[in-house]
LUMFI-61194 format. One record per residue (C-alpha): x negated, y negated, z; residue in one letter; residue number from 1. Coordinates in nm, 2 decimals. Each point is the difference from the previous one (the first is absolute). Layout:
N
      c1      c2      c3  code  pos
       X       Y       Z     A  NUM
...
% end
This chain:
384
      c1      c2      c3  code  pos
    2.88    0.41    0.61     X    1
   -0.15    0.38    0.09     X    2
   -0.32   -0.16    0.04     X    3
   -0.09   -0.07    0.39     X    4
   -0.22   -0.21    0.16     X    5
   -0.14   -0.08    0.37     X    6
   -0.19   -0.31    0.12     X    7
   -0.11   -0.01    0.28     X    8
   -0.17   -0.28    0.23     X    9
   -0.08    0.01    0.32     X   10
   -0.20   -0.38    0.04     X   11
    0.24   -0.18   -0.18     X   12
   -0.27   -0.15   -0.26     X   13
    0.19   -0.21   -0.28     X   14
   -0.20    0.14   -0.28     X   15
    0.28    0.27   -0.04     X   16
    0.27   -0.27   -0.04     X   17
    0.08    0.01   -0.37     X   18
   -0.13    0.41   -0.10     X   19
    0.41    0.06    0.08     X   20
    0.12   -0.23   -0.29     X   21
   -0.29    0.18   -0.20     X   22
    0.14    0.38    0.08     X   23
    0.34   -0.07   -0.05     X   24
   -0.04   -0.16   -0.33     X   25
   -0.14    0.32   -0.09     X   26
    0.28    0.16    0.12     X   27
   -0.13    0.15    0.34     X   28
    0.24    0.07    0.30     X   29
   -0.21   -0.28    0.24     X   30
    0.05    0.13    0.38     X   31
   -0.21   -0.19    0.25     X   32
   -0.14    0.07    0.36     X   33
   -0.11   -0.30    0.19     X   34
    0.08   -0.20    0.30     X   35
    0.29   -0.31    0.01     X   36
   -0.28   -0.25   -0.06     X   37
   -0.21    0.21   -0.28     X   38
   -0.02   -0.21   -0.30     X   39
    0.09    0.33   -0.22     X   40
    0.37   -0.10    0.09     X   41
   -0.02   -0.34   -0.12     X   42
    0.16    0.03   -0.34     X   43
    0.28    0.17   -0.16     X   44
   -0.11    0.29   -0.23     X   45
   -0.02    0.32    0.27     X   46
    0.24    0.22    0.05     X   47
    0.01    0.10    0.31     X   48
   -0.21   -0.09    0.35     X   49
   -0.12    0.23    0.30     X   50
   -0.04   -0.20    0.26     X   51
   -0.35    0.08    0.16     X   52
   -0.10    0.04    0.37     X   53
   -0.27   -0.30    0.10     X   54
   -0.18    0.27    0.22     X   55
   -0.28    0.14   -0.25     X   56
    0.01    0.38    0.12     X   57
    0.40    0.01   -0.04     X   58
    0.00   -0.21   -0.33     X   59
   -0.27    0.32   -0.15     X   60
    0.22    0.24    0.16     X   61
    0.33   -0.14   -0.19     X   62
   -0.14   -0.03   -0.29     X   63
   -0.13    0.37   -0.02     X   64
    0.36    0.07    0.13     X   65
    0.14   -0.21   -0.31     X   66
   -0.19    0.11   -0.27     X   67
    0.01    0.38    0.09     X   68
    0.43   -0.06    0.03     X   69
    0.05   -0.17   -0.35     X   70
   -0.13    0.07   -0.34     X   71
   -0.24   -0.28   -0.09     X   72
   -0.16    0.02   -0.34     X   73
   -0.25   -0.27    0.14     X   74
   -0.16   -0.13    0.31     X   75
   -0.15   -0.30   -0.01     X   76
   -0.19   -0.12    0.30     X   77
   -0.03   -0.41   -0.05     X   78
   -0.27   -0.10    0.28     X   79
   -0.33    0.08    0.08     X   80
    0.05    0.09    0.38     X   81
    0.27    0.21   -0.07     X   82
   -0.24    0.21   -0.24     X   83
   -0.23    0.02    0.25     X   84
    0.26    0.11    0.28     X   85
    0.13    0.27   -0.23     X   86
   -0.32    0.16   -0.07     X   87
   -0.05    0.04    0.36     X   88
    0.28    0.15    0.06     X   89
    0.16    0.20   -0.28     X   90
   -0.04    0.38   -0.06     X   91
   -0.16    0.22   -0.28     X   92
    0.39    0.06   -0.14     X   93
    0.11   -0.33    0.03     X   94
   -0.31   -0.21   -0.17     X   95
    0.13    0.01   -0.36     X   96
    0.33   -0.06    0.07     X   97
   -0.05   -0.36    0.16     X   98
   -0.41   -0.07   -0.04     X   99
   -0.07   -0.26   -0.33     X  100
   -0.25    0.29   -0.08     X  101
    0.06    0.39   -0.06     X  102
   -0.35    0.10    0.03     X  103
   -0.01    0.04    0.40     X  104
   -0.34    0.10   -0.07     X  105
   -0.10   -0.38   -0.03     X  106
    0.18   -0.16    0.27     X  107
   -0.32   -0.12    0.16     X  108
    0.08   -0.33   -0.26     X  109
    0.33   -0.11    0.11     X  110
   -0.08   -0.34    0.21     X  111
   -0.37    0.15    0.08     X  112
   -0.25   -0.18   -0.20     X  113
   -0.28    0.20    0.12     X  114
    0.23    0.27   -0.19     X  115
    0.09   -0.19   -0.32     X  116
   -0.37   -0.03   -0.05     X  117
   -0.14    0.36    0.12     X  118
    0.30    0.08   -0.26     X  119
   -0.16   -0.18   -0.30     X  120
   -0.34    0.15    0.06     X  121
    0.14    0.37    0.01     X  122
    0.24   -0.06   -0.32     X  123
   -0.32   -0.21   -0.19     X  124
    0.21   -0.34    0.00     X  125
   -0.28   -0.32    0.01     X  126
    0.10   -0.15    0.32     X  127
   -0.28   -0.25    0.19     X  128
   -0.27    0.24    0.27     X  129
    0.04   -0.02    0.36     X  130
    0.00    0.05    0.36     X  131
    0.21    0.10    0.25     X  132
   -0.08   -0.25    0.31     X  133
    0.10    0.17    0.30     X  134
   -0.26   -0.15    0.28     X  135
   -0.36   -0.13    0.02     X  136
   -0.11    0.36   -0.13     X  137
    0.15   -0.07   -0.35     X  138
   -0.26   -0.31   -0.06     X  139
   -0.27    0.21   -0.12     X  140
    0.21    0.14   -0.29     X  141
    0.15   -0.32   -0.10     X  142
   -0.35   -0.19    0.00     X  143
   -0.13    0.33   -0.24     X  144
    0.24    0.10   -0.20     X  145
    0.20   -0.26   -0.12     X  146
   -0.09   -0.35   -0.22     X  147
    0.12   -0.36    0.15     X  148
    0.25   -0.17   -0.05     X  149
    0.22    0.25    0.19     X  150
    0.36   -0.03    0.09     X  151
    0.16    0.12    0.38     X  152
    0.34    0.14   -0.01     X  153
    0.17    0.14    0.25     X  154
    0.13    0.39   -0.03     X  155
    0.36   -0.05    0.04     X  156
    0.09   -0.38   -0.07     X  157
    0.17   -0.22   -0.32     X  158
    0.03   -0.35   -0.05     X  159
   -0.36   -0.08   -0.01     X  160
    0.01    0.07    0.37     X  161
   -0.40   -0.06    0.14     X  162
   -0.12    0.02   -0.28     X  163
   -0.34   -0.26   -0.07     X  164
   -0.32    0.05   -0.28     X  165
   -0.38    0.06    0.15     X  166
   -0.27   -0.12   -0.26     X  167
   -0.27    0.16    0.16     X  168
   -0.08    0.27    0.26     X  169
   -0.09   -0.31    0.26     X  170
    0.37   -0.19   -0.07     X  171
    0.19    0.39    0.07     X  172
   -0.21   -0.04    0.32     X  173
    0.08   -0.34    0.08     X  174
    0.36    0.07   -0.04     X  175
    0.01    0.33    0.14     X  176
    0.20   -0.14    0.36     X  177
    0.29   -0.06   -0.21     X  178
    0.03    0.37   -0.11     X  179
    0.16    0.24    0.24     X  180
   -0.23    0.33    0.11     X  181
    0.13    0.32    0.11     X  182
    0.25   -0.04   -0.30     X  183
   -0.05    0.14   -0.39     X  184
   -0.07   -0.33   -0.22     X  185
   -0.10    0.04   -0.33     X  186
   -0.33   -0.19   -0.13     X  187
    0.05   -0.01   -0.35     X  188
   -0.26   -0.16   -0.29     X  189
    0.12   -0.29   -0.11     X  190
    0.05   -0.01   -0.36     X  191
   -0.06   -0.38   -0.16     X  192
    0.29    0.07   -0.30     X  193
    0.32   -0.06   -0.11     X  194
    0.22    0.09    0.21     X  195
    0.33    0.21   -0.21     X  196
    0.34    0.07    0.19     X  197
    0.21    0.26   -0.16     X  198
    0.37    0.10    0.06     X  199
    0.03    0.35   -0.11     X  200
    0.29    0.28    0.04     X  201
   -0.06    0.38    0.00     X  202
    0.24    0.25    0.00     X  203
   -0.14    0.33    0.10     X  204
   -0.34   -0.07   -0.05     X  205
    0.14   -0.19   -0.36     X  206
   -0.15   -0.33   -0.06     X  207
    0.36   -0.17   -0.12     X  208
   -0.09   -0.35   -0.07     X  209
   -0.27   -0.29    0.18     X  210
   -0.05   -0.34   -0.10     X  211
   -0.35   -0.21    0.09     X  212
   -0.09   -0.33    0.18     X  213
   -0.18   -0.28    0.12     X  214
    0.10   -0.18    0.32     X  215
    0.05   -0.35   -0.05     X  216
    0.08   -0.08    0.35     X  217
    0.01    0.17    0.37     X  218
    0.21   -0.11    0.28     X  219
   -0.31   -0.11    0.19     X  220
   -0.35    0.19   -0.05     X  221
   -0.09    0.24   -0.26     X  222
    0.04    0.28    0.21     X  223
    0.38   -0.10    0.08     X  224
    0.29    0.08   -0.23     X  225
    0.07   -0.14   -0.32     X  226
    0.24   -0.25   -0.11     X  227
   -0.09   -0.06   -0.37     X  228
   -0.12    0.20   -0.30     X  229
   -0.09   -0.01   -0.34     X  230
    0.06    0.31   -0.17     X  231
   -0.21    0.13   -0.31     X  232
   -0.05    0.34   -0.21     X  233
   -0.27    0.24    0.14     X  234
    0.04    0.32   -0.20     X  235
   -0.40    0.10    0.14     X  236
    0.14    0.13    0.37     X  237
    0.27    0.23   -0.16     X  238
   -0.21    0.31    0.05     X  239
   -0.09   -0.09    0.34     X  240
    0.32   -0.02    0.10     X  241
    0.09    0.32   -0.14     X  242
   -0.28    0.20    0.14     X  243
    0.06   -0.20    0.35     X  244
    0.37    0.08    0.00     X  245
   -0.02    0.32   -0.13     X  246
   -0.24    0.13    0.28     X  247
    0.21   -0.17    0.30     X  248
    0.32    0.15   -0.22     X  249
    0.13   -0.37    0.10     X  250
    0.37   -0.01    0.00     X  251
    0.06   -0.34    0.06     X  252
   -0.10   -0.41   -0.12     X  253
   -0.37   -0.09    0.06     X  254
   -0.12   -0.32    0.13     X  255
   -0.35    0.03   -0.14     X  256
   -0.30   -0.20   -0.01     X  257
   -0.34    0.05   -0.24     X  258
   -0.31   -0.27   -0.04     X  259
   -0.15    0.00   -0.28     X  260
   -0.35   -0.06    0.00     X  261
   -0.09   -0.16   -0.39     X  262
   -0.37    0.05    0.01     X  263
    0.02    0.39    0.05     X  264
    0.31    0.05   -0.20     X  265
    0.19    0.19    0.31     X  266
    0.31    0.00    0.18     X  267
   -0.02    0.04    0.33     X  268
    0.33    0.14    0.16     X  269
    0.05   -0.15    0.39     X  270
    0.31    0.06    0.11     X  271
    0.33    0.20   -0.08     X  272
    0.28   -0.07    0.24     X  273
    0.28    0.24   -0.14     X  274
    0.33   -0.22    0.07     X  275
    0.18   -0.23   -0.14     X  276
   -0.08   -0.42   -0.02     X  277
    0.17   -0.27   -0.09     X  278
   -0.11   -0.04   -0.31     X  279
    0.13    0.30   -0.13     X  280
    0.36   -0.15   -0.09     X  281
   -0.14   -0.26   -0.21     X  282
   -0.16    0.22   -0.28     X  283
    0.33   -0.02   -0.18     X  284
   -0.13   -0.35   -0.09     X  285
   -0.37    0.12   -0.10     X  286
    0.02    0.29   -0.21     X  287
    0.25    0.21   -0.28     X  288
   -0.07    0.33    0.23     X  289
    0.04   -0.13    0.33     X  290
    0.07    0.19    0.33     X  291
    0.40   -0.04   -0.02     X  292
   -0.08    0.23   -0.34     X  293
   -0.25    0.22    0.18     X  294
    0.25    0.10    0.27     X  295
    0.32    0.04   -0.28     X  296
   -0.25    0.24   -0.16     X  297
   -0.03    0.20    0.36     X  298
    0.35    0.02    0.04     X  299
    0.06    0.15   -0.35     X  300
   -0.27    0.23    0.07     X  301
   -0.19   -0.11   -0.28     X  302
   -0.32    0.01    0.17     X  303
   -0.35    0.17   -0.15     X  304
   -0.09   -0.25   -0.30     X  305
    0.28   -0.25    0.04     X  306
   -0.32   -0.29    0.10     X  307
   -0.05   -0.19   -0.35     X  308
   -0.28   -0.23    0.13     X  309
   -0.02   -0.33    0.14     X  310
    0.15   -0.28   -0.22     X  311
    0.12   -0.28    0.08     X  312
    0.17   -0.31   -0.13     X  313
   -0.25   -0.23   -0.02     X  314
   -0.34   -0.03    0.01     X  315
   -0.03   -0.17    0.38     X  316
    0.32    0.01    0.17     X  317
    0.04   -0.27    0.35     X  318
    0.21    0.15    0.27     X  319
    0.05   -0.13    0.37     X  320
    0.17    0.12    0.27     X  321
    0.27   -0.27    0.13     X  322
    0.04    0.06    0.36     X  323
   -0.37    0.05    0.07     X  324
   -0.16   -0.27   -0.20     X  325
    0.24   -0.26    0.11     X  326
   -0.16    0.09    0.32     X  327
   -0.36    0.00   -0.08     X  328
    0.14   -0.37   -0.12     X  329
    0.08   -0.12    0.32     X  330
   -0.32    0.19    0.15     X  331
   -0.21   -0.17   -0.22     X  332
    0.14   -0.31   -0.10     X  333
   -0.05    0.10   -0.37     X  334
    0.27   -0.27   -0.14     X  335
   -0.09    0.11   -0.36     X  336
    0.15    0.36    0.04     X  337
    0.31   -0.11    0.22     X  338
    0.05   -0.24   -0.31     X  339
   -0.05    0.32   -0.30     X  340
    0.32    0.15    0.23     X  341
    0.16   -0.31    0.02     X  342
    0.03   -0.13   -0.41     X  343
   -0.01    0.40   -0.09     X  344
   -0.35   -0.11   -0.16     X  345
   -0.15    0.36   -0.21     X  346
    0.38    0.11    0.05     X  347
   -0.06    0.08    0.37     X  348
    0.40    0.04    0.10     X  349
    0.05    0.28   -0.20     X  350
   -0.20    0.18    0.28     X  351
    0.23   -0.16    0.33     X  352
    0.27    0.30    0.04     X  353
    0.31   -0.18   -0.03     X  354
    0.14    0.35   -0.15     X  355
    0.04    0.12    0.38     X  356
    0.18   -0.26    0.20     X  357
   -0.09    0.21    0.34     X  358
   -0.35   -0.03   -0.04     X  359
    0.04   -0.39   -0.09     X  360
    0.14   -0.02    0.29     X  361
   -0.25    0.16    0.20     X  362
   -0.26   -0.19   -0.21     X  363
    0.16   -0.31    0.07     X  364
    0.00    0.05    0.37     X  365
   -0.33    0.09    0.06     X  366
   -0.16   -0.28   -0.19     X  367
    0.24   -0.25    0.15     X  368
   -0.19    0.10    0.36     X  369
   -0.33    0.00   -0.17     X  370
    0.07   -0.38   -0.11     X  371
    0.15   -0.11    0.36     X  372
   -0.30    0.18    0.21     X  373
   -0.24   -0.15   -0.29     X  374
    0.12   -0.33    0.13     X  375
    0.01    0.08    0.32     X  376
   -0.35    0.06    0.02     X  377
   -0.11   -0.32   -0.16     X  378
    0.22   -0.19    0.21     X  379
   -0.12    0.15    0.33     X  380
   -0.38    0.08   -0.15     X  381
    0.04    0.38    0.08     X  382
   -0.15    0.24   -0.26     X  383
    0.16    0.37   -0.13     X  384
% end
């Protein structure tokens, strides 16, 4: 195993939880730099673990220190704060060697969606108008140049974090206490479609293989994560995806999102976080050229035209996420899902990770707490 890779987290997110298990079946040296309580050490299939400092300036600091001291082949950064961090801080010489793009020319779209967007426009990628609301001063422009329904995202956030839908000019105003001035939030058009997820890989500005959904569920609103999908061929966005990935020179998965609006036959692209999810790991169950593939085809350097198109292995394929929809279950009392999990209804426990009795454990545990304080709080009437 010649072939060395780096994750790194620094806010010890559990979307990174199973990528291990997928690098390593590649046949990847997996070395991992996190805290004690990061979830990236909650399963068996890395190598080797760097312990990392809790204080953010001296975690950055090591990491520069590590990555500069041992020949990585890869760095992947597994959180969205830590991409952010990193751009702050790194240096002109250093930016390929740890960045999850290699065009430092287009850093303003790591974690700045005010960025991602003034990024599409330049590159001629169909992404929704808008407005950069600032303070008061910025009203004009969004009441002039932009068509209702519009969307408010803050500049550096995930999760769905503040994030609400203004039908008219009069509603944004109405609302406009609950958005924060003096700080960059992005006012965005708000396009009535379908709205597409992608997981993609690129190698070196290579598309290497992405696979296309629907969400069936989200944990709690539909600007929070996801816990369920249904997964169908979408050959149309393959040459977005090229001409996106090719301009960033992305070197790392893409958690994408597109709406498509029918009536104008467009795709709109919206967002392109370049890490890692936790869907990822389950694409060995969707398609014949899935991401475990994709990454053997990077470590044999069999890069430029290795992508043979999306395909998968049948026509709709299910797929949930065990620990985070037996959540949402509790959450929201949805009896019928816990049930699918519980009778392996649509083969549903072919996708809880018994391979990897560490993260079982781990799973096991934190569900066990989410039960007891569930009843907790119906016992004593306290909410979340």
């Amino acid at each position: 195993m010649n072939f060395k890779v780096l994750l790194a987290c620094y806010s010890g997110w559990d979307t990174s939880v199973e990528i291990p298990y997928m690098l390593k079946k590649a046949k990847c040296r997996v070395e991992v730099y996190c805290s004690a309580k990061s979830w990236l050490i909650s399963n068996s299939f890395y190598d080797k673990w760097h312990e990392s400092p809790s204080a953010l300036d001296k975690y950055i600091t090591n990491l520069i220190e590590l990555v500069n001291n041992n020949d990585f082949d890869w760095v992947i950064l597994v959180d969205d704060p830590l991409i952010r961090y990193m751009n702050e801080s790194i240096n002109v010489e250093m930016f390929p060697r740890i960045m999850p793009i290699l065009n430092i020319k287009n850093r303003k779209i790591l974690s700045s969606k005010k960025g991602f967007s003034e990024f599409c426009f330049e590159n001629g990628i169909n992404t929704p108008g808008f407005v950069i609301y600032n303070n008061s001063k910025d009203l004009y422009f969004i009441k002039h140049n932009l068509t209702f329904p519009v969307i408010n995202k803050l500049d550096f956030s995930w999760g769905g974090t503040d994030m609400f839908i203004s039908n008219t000019y009069e509603e944004f105003i109405s609302n406009l206490h609950k958005i924060p001035e003096n700080q960059d939030v992005l006012i965005q058009e708000y396009i009535n479609g379908e709205e597409i997820h992608v997981e993609a890989l690129f190698y070196r500005g290579e598309l290497m293989a992405y696979f296309t959904a629907n969400i069936l569920q989200f944990s709690t609103t539909k600007f929070s994560y996801t816990t369920k999908k249904l997964y169908f061929n979408n050959t149309d966005l393959e040459p977005v995806l090229r001409k996106t990935g090719a301009a960033l020179k992305m070197n790392s998965f893409g958690n994408i999102c597109f709406l498509h609006d029918k009536e104008r036959k467009k795709y709109f692209l919206i967002e392109v976080d370049p890490r890692p999810n936790s869907w990822m790991p389950y694409s060995r169950f969707i398609g014949e050229n899935h991401f475990i593939r994709a990454v053997e085809n990077i470590v044999s350097g069999n890069i430029e035209g290795s992508f043979q198109g999306m395909k998968l292995k049948q026509e709709k394929i299910e797929v949930g996420l065990f620990y985070k929809d037996i959540r949402r279950t509790l959450w929201q009392k949805d009896i019928k899902s816990l049930m699918q999990w519980i009778f392996n209804i649509k083969g549903y426990w072919k996708y809880i990770p018994l391979y990897d009795k560490v993260l079982m454990k781990r799973i096991s545990r934190e569900v066990w707490d989410e039960v007891f304080m569930f009843y907790i709080r119906k016992l004593t009437g306290r909410r979340k």
